[in-house]
C-alpha positions in Angstrom: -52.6 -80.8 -101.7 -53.4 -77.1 -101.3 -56.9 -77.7 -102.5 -57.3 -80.8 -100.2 -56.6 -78.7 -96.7 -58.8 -75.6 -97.7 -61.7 -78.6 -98.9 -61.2 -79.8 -94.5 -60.8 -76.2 -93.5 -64.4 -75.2 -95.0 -66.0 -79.0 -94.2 -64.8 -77.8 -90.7 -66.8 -74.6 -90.6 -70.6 -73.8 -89.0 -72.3 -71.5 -87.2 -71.3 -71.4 -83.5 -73.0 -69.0 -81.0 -70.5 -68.2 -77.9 -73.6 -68.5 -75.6 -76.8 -70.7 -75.7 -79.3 -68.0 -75.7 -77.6 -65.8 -78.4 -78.6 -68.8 -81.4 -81.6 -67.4 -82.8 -83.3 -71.1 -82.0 -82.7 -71.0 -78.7 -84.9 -68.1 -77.9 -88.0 -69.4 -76.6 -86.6 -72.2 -74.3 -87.7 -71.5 -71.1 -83.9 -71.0 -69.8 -83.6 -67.9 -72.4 -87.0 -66.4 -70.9 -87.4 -64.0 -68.3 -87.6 -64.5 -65.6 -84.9 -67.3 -65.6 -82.4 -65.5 -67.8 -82.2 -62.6 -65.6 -80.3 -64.3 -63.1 -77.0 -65.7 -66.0 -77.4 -62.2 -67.6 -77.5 -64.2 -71.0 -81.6 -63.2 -72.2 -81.5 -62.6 -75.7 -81.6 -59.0 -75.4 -78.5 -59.0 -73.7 -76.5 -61.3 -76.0 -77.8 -59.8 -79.3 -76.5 -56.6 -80.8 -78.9 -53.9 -79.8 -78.3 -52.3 -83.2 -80.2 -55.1 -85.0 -83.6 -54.8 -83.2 -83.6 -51.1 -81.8 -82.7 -47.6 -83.3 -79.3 -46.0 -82.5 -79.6 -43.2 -80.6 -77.1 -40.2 -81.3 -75.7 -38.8 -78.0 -76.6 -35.2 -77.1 -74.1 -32.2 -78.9 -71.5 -31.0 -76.3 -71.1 -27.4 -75.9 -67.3 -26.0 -76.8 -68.0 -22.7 -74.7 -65.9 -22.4 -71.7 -68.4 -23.2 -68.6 -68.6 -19.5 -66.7 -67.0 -19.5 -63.1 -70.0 -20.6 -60.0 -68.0 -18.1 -58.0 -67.9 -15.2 -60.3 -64.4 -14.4 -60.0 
């Protein structure tokens, strides 16, 4: 019985995208291409994880030293 529901659970299962231009197919329809996908805010570039297609870039080092007074006091 066990083995039947996980056999329905995983027939069940298959790659869903939340939004129509984030499926990799979907790309060059004419609704995922700029200028039309400007408008929805859901271009490709938008919906897919920046990290996959563009280097990270590390934010600059903060200073610990106390910032001097502007009044000189």
């Amino acid at each position: 019985m066990k083995y039947l529901l996980v056999i329905l659970l995983l027939v069940g299962c298959e790659d869903r995208y939340r939004y129509f231009c984030q499926d990799p197919k979907n790309f060059s329809v004419k609704r995922c291409q700029r200028p039309d996908c400007l408008f929805t805010q859901d271009c490709p570039d938008y919906l897919v994880a920046p990290v996959l297609e563009k280097p990270i870039v590390q934010p600059a080092q903060v200073s610990s030293e106390p910032i001097a007074n502007p009044r000189g006091n």
